[in-house]
C-alpha positions, 0 to 999 in steps of 0.5 A, a space after each residue: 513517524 507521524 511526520 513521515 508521508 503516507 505514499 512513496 511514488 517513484 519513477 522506473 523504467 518510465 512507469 509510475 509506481 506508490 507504495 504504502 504501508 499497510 492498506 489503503 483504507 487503513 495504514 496500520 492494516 496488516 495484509 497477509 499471502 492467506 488474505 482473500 483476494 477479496 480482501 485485497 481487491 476491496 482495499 
């Protein structure tokens, strides 16, 4: 797993789209529908 890359960035439909897994500020965070949008919007 540590060799895996952090980000996966695709094109579609000309739009430029990241995916991580976890948060931003810590991979290995969980992000739950109950989080508080603060929450959300601070990572």
């Amino acid at each position: 797993m540590a060799s895996l890359s952090d980000v996966i960035s695709f094109i579609h439909s000309g739009a430029n789209y990241g995916v991580i897994h976890g948060g931003a500020s810590d991979i290995a965070r969980f992000f739950w529908s109950s989080t508080a949008t603060e929450v959300l919007e601070g990572d």
